[in-house]
C-alpha positions as CSV (number, residue, x, y, z in Angstrom):
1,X,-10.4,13.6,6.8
2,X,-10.5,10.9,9.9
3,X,-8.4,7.9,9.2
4,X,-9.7,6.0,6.2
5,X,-12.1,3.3,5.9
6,X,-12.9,3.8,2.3
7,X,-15.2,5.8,0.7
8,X,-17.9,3.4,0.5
9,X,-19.0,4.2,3.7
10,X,-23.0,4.6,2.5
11,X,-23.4,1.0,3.3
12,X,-25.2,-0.3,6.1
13,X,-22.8,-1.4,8.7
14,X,-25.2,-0.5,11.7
15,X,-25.4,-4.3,12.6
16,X,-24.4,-5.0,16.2
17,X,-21.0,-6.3,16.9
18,X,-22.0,-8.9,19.9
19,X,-21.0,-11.9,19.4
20,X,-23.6,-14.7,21.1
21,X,-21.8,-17.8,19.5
22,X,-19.0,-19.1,20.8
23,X,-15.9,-19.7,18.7
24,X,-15.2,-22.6,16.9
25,X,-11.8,-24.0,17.7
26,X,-9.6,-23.2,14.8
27,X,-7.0,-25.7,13.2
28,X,-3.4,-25.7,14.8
29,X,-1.4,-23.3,12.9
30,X,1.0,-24.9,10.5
31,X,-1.6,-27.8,9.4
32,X,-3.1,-28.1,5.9
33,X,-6.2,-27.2,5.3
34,X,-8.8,-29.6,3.6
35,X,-8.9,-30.6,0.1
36,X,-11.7,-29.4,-1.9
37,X,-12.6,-26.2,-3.3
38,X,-12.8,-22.5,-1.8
39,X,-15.7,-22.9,1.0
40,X,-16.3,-18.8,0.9
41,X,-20.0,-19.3,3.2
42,X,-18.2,-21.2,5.7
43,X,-15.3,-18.9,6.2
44,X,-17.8,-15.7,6.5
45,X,-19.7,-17.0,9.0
46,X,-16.2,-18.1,10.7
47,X,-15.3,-14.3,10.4
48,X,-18.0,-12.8,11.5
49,X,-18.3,-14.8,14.8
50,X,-14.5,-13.5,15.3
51,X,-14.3,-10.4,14.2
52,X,-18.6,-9.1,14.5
53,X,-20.8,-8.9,11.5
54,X,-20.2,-5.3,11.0
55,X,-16.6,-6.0,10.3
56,X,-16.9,-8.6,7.3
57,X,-18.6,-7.9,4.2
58,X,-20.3,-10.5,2.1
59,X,-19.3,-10.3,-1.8
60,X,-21.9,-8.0,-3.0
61,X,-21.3,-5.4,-0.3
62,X,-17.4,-6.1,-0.5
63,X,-17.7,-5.7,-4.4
64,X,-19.2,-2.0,-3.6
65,X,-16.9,-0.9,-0.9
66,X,-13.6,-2.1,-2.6
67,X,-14.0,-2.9,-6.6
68,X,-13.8,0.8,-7.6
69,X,-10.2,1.4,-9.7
70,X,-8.4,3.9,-11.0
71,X,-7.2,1.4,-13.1
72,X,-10.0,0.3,-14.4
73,X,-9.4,-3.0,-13.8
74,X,-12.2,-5.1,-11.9
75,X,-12.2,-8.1,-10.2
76,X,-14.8,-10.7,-8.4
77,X,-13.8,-10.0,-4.6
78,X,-15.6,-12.9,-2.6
79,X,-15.8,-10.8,1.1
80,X,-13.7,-8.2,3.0
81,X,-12.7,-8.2,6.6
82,X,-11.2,-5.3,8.9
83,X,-9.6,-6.6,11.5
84,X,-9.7,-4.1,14.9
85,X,-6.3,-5.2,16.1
86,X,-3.4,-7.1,15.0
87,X,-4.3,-10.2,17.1
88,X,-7.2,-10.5,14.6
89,X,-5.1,-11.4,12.0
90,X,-3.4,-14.5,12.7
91,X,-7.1,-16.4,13.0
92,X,-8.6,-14.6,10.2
93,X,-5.6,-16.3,8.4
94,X,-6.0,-19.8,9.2
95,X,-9.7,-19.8,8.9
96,X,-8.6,-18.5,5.4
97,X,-6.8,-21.9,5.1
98,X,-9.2,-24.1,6.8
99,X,-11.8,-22.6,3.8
100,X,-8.8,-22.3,1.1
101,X,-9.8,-18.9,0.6
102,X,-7.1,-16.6,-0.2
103,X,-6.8,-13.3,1.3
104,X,-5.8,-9.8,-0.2
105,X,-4.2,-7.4,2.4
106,X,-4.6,-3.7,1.9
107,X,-3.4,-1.0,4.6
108,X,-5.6,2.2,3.5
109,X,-6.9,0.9,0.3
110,X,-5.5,4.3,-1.8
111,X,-2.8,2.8,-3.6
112,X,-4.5,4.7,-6.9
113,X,-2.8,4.0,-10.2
114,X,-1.9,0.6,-8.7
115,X,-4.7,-1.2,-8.5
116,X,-6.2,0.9,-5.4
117,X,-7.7,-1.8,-3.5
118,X,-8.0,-4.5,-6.1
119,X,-6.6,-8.3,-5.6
120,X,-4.3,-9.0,-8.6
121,X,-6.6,-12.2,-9.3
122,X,-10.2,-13.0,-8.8
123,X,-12.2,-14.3,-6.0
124,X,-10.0,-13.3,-2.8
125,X,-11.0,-11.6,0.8
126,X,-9.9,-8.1,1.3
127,X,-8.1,-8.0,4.2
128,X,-8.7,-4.2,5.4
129,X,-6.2,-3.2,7.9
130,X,-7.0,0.0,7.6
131,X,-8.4,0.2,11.5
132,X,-4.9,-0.3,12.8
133,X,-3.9,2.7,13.7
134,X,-1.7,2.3,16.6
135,X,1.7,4.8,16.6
136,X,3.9,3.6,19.6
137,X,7.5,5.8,19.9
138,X,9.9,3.1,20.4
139,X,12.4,5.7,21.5
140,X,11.7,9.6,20.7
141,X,15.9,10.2,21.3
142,X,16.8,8.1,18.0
143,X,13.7,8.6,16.8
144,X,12.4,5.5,16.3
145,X,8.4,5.0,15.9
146,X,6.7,1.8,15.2
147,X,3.4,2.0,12.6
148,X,0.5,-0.3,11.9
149,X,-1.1,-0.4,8.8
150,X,-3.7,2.2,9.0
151,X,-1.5,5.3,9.9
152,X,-1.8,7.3,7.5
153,X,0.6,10.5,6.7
154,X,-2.0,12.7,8.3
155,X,-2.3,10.6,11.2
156,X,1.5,11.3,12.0
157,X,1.7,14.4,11.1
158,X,-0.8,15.2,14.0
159,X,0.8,12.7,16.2
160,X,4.1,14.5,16.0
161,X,2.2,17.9,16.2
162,X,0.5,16.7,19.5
163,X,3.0,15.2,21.4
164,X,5.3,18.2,19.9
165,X,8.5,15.8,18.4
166,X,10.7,17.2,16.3
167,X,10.5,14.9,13.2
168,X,9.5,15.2,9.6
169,X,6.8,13.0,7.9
170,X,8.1,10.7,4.9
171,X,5.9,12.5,2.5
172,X,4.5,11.3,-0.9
173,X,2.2,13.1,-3.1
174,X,-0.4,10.1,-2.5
175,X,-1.7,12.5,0.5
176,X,-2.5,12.4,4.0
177,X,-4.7,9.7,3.8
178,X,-2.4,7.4,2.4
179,X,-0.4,4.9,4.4
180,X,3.1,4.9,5.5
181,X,3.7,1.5,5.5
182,X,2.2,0.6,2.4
183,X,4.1,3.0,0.3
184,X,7.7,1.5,2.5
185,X,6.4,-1.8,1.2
186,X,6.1,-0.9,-2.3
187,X,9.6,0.5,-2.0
188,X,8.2,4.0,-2.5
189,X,9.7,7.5,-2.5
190,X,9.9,11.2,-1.5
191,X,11.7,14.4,-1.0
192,X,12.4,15.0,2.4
193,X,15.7,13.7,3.4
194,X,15.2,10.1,3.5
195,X,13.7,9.6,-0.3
196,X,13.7,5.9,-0.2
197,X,11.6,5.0,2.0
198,X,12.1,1.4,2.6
199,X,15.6,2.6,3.6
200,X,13.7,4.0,6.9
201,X,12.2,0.9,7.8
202,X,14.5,-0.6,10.7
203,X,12.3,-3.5,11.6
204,X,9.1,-5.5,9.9
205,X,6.6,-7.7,12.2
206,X,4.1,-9.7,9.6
207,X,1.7,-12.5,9.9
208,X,2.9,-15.6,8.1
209,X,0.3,-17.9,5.9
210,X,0.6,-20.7,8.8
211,X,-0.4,-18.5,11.7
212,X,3.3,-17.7,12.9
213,X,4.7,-14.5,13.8
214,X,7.5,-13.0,12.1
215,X,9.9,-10.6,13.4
216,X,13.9,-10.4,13.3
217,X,16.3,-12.6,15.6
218,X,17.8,-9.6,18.1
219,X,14.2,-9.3,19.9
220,X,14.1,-12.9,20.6
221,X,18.2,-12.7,21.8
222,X,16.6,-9.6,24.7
223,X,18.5,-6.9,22.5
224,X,14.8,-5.0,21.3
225,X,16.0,-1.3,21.1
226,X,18.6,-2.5,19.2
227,X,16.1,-4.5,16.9
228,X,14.4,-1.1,16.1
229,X,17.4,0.5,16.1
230,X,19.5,-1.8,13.6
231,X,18.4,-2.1,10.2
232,X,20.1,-5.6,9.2
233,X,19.5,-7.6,12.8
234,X,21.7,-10.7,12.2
235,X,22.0,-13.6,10.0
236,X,20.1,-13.5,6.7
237,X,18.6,-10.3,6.0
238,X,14.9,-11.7,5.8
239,X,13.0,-8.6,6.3
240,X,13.0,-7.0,3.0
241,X,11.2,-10.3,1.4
242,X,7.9,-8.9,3.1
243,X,8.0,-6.0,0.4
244,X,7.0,-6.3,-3.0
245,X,5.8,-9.7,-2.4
246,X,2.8,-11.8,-1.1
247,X,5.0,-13.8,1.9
248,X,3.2,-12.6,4.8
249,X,0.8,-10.0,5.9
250,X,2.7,-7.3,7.8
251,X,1.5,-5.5,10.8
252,X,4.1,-3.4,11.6
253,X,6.7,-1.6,10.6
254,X,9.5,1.0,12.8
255,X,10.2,3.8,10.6
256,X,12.9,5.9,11.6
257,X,12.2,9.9,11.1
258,X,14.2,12.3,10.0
259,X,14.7,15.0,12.4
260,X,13.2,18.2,11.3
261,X,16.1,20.6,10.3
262,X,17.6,24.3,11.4
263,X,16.4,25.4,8.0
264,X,14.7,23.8,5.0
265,X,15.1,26.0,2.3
266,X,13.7,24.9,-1.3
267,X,15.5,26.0,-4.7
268,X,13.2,26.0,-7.8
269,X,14.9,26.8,-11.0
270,X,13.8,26.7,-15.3
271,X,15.8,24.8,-17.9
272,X,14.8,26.8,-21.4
273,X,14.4,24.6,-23.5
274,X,15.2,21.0,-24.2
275,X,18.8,21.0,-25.5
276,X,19.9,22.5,-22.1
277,X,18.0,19.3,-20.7
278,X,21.1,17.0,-20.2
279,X,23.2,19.6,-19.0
280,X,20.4,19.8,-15.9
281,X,20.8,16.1,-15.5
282,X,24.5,16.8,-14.9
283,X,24.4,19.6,-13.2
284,X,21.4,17.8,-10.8
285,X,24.0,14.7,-10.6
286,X,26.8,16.8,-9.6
287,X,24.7,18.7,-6.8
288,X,23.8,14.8,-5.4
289,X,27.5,14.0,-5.5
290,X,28.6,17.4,-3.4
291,X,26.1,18.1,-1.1
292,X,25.0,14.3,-0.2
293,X,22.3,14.5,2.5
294,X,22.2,18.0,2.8
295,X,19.9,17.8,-0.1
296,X,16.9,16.2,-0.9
297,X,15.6,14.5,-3.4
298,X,15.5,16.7,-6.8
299,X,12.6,16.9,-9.2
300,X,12.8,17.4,-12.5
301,X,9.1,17.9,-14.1
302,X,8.4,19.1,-17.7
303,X,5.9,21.6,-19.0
304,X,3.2,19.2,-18.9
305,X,3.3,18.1,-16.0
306,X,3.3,21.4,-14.0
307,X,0.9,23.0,-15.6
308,X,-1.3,19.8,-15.1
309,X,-0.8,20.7,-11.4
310,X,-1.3,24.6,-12.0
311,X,-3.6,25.6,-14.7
312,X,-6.7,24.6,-15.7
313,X,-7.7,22.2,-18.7
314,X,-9.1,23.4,-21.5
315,X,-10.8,21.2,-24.0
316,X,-11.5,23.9,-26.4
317,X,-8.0,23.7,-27.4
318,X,-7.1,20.4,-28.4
319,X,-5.7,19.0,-32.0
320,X,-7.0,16.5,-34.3
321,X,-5.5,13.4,-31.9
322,X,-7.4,14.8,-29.0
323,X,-4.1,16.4,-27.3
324,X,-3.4,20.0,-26.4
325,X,-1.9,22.2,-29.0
326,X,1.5,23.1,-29.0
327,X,0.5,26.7,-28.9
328,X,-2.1,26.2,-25.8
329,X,0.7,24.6,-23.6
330,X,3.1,27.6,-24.9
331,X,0.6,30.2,-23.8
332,X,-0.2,28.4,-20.7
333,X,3.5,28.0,-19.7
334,X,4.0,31.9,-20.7
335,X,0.6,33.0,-18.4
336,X,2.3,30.8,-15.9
337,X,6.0,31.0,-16.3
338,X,6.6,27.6,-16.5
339,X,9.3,26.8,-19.0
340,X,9.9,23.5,-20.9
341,X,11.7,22.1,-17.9
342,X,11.4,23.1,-14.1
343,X,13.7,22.3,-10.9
344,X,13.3,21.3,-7.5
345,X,14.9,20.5,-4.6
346,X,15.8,21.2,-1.1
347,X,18.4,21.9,1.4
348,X,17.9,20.8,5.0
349,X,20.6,21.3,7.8
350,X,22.1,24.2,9.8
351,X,21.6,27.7,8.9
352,X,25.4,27.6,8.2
353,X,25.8,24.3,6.2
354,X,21.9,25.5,4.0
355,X,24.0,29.1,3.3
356,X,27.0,26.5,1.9
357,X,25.3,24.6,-0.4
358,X,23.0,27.2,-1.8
359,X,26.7,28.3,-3.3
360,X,27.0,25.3,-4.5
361,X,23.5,25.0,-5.6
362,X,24.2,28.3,-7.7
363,X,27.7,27.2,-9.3
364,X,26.3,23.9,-10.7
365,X,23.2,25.8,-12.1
366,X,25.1,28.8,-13.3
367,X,24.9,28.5,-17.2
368,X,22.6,26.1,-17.3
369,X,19.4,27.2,-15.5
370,X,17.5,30.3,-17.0
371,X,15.8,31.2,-14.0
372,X,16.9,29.7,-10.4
373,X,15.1,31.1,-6.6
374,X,15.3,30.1,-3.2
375,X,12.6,30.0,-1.0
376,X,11.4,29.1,2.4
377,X,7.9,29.3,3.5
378,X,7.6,32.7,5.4
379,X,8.5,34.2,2.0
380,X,6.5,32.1,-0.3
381,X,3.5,32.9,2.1
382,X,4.4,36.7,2.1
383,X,4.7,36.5,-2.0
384,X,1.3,34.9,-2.0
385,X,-0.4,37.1,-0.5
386,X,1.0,39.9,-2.3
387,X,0.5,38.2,-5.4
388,X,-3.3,37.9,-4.7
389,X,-3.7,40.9,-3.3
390,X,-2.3,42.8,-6.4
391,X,-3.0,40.3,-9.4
392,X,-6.1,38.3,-7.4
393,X,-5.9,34.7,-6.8
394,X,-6.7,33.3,-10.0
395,X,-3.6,35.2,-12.1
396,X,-1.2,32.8,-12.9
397,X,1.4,34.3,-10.8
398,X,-0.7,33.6,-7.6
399,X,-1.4,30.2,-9.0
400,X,2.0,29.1,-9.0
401,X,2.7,30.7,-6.1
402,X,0.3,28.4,-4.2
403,X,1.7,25.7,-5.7
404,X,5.2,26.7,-4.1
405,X,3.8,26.9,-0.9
406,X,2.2,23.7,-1.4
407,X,4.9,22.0,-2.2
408,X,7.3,23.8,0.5
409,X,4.7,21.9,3.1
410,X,5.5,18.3,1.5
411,X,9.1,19.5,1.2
412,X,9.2,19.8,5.3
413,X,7.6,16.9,5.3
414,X,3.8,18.4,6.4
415,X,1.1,16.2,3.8
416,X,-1.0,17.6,1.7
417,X,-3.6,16.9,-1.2
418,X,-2.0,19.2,-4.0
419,X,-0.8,16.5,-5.9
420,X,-4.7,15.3,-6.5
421,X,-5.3,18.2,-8.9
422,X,-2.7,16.1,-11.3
423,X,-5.8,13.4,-11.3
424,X,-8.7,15.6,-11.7
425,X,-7.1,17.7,-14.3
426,X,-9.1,17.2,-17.5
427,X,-12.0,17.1,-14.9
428,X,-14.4,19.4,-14.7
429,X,-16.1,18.0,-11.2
430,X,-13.1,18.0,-9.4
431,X,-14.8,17.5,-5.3
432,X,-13.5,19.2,-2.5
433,X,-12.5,15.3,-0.4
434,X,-10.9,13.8,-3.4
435,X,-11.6,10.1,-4.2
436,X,-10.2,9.5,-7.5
437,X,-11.4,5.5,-7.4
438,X,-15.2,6.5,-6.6
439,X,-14.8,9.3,-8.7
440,X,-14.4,7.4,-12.0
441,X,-10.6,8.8,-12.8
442,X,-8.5,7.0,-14.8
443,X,-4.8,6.5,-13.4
444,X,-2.0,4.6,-14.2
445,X,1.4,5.3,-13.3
446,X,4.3,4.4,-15.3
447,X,7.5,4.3,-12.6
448,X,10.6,3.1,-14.9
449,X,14.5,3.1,-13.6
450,X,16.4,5.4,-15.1
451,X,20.6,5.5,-14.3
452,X,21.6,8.9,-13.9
453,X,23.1,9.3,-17.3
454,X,22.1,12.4,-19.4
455,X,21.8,11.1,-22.7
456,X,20.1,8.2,-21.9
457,X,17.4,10.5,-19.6
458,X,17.4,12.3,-22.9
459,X,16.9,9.3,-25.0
460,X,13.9,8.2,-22.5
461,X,12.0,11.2,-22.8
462,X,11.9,12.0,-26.0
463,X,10.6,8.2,-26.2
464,X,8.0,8.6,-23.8
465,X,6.7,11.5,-25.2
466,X,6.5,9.8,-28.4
467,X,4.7,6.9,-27.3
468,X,2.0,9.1,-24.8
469,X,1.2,11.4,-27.8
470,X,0.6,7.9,-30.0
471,X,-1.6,6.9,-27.7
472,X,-3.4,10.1,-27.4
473,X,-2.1,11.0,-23.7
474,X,-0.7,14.2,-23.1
475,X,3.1,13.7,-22.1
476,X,3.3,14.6,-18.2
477,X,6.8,13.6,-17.3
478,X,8.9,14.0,-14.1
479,X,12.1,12.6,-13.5
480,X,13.1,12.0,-9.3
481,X,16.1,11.6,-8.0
482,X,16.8,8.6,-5.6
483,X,20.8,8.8,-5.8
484,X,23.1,10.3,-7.7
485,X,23.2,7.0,-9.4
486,X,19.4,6.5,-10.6
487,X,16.6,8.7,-11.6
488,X,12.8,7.3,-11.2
489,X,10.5,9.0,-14.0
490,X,6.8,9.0,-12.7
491,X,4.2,9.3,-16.0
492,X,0.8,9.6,-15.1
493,X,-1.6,7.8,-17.7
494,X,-5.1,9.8,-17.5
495,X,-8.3,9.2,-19.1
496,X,-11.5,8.3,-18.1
497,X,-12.2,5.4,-15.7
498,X,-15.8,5.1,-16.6
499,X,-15.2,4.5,-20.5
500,X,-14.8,1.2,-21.6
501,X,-12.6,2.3,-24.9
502,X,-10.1,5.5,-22.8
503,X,-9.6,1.9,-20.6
504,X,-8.5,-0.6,-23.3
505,X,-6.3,2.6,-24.8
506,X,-4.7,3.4,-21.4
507,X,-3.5,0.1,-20.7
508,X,-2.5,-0.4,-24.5
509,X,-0.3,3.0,-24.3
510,X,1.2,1.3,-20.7
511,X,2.4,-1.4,-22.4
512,X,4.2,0.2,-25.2
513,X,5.6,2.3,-23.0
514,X,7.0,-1.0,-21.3
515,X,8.1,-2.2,-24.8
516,X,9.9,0.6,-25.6
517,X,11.3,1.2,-22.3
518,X,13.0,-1.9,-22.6
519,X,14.4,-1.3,-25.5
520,X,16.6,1.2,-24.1
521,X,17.5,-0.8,-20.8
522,X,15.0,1.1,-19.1
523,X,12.3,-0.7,-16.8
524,X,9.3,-0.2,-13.8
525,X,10.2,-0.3,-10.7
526,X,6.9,-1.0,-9.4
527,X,3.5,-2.3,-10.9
528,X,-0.1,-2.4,-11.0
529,X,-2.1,-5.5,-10.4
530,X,-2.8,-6.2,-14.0
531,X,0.7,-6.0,-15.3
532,X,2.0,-8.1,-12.7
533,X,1.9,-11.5,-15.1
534,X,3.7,-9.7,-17.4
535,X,6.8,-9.5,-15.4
536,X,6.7,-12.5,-13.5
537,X,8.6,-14.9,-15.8
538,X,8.5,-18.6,-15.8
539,X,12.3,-20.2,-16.2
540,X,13.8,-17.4,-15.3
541,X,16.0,-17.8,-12.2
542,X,14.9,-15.1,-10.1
543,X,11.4,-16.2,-10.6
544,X,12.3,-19.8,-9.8
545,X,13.8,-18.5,-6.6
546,X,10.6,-16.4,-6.0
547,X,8.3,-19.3,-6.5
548,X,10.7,-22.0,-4.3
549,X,10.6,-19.1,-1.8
550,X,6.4,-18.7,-1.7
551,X,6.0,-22.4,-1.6
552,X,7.8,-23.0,1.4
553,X,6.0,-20.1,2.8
554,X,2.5,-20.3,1.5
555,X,2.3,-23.6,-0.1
556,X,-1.6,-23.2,0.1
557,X,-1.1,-19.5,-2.3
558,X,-3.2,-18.0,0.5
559,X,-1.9,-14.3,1.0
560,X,-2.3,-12.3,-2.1
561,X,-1.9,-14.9,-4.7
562,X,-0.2,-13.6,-8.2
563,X,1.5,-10.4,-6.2
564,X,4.8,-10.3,-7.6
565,X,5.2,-14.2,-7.4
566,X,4.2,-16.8,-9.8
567,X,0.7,-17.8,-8.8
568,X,0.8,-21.6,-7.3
569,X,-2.9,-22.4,-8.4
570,X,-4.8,-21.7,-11.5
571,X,-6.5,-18.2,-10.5
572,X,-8.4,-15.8,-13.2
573,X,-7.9,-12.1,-13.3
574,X,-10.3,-10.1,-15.3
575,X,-10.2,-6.7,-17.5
576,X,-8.0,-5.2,-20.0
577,X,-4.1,-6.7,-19.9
């Protein structure tokens, strides 16, 4: 699929881009604009004779292109933009303030079971960055490579391919059409070797809400490989304010790649049942504590939630609270030998220092996993097609099979769409070019903190569980490693986008699981647009801080107004809490 512009792509955009007006001359950057309420005519028109008509969309057509959630959230979205380059932005921004009309950035639009493309409040521009797509290798030695908003997972993956580097793609199960810097923005994860992916962001250039542009101090000093190169520049540490937050609109980002490896070799192993659960958890913590970078992040995914990503749904089987019967998911996990809990992980490194920690792999597993495999991708691929060629592709065996190899590819950081199915799974339309927004598929994720302690991870899933089967949602849990000091769980809320009553239950069930996560110390990490008021709290200090902060920066509330900061102005948000 080509580098994303949404999937609303049916609408007439054949309008020419020529622009026979001259431009107006905007205000100085820094001024206030006028008083008086949002002016959303004027600023079009002021848009379109910058950026062409083609590239701004009036509400209606906006409201198509863009108000389509997996959350099922909606919300009025007065116009969208997309910007060509990053010079673009800084006048679309102060026309913005000139019009006090506040602006949403998005970089691809896909950030499903967050709000996709939806403003957290009512009545703002989508700023589409999507068409920046520029990759620029800073220096290929250290491997350092600066991205604009618009690159997408894919889009690297090929540029590494072409120009034949040997680096590995931050991979997410979002897919290759999702961006790379949004997800380092939203402080997202993997499992290729560098799993926190903010940590691999050396350097942040963003737009600020007066027209300036932001970027740290050793540039400016003529020290600029070292700016790429050095995480923390000097003085204050500014850059990580630009993430999870609505300060500026960034247009850059250097990510530093992991280098692809002598060997990747993935281990995949089955925990019995669930009172050999927290001996996993220590046996996972201890392999983090040994092996360090050697290995990967390490999954930790129940029943559920493989075979959601393996087996077919089948709604013949279901109990009298609409779930799956305990003794469909036990034959499915037989046909597909997936046992209560699964493993997995991998080891990246020389061929000498893999074959050392696959010792260690087996000695901290010994005892406690029923079933444990190594595998690299030559032999998952030879496997598979023995498997189909002796059982056919649809046995289970072969099924799970290609969702090794599947998961090998993220694993060596090469994107792919398997993680899709897990959306589409009590669907029976799924399309070949997934769109789970357009599609009508209801997705929440619940992303809560979990220290790396074994009876709490115990305590957390048997109340999860509790709470998704209350609710009427079958209990897909994983637990991910992102040290050997905190677990992130990643739940998956499904149900049916295009039903008014499965959208008032999902976001019911994701705010008992926030009650009830809290009662155990356990809380999200990250959040959709509609929960966002929830958190942000009024007279707590932090808050204060954030609020002082956005004030200073964006007195006007003109980038993303309500995005992890108290709103400044009295905004609406509409749809189910």
């Amino acid at each position: 699929m080509p580098i994303e512009r949404y999937a609303g792509d049916t609408i007439n955009t054949t309008v020419s881009d020529a622009n026979p007006h001259p431009q107006p001359a905007e205000p100085e950057f820094g001024e206030s604009p006028r008083a008086g309420a949002p002016r959303i005519d004027e600023a079009i028109r002021r848009w379109r004779e910058r950026l062409g008509l083609a590239q701004v969309d009036e509400g209606y057509a906006a409201q198509a292109r863009y108000g389509a959630c997996t959350t099922g959230l909606t919300r009025r979205i007065a116009a969208a933009l997309r910007p060509a380059s990053r010079q673009d932005v800084a006048p679309i921004i102060a026309i913005a303030r000139d019009c006090a009309v506040p602006v949403y950035p998005i970089s691809t639009g896909r950030n499903w079971g967050y709000g996709t493309a939806l403003p957290v409040v009512d009545d703002c521009a989508i700023l589409d960055l999507s068409c920046l797509t520029a990759i620029r290798a800073i220096d290929t030695d250290l491997g350092l490579f600066e991205l604009e908003p618009g690159v997408t997972q894919g889009a690297l993956a090929d540029y590494l391919r072409t120009h034949n580097l040997p680096f590995m793609v931050p991979t997410t199960g979002a897919g290759p059409d999702a961006s790379l810097l949004g997800n380092a923005l939203e402080r997202g994860y993997g499992i290729t070797p560098i799993a926190d992916h903010f940590a691999a962001v050396t350097r942040i250039e963003a737009v600020l809400a007066d027209g300036r542009v932001y970027a740290p101090a050793l540039s400016a000093l003529g020290a600029e490989l070292a700016d790429h190169a050095f995480k923390w520049s000097v003085g204050p540490y500014l850059d990580g304010l630009f993430t999870q937050s609505n300060f500026g609109v960034v247009t850059a980002i250097t990510l530093a790649l992991a280098r692809r490896p002598e060997r990747v070799e993935a281990f995949y192993f089955s925990v019995a049942d669930s009172v050999a659960f927290e001996a996993a958890v220590v046996a996972v913590r201890a392999i983090l504590q040994e092996l360090g970078a050697v290995a990967g992040s390490i999954n930790l995914m129940n029943r559920h939630r493989v075979l959601a990503m393996t087996a077919p749904y089948d709604p013949t089987r279901l109990d009298s609270g609409g779930l799956l019967t305990d003794t469909a998911i036990a034959e499915l996990g037989r046909r597909y030998r997936v046992e209560p809990w699964m493993g997995m992980g991998a080891l990246y490194g020389p061929r000498q220092v893999v074959a050392a920690a696959r010792r260690i792999v087996r000695r901290r597993l010994s005892g406690v996993a029923s079933r444990l495999v190594f595998m690299t991708i030559p032999r998952a691929r030879l496997l598979q097609r023995l498997s189909n060629r002796v059982l056919g592709a649809a046995h289970g065996t072969s099924a799970l099979l290609a969702g090794v190899v599947a998961s090998l590819d993220i694993l060596e950081g090469r994107p792919n769409s398997v993680a899709h199915k897990l959306v589409y799974w009590r669907r029976a339309d799924a399309p070949a070019a997934p769109d789970p927004a357009r599609d009508g598929c209801g997705l929440i994720w619940y992303a809560p903190l979990v220290p790396f302690k074994p009876e709490l991870a115990a305590a957390y899933v048997e109340c999860c569980t509790a709470v998704l089967r209350d609710h009427g949602m079958e209990p897909l849990i994983t637990l991910s490693t992102l040290s050997d000091r905190c677990l992130d769980s990643s739940v998956p809320i499904l149900f049916d986008a295009r039903k008014a009553d499965e959208v008032e239950r999902a976001h019911r069930c994701y705010g008992a699981l926030v009650t009830a996560g809290l009662t155990l110390g356990i809380a999200p990490y990250r959040l959709h647009v509609g929960a966002m008021d929830r958190f942000v709290g009024a007279g707590e200090t932090y808050w204060d801080v954030v609020g002082q902060l956005k004030r200073a920066i964006d007195p006007d509330d003109i980038l993303s107004p309500g995005r992890y900061a108290p709103p400044l102005r009295n905004r609406s948000a509409t749809g189910p809490k």
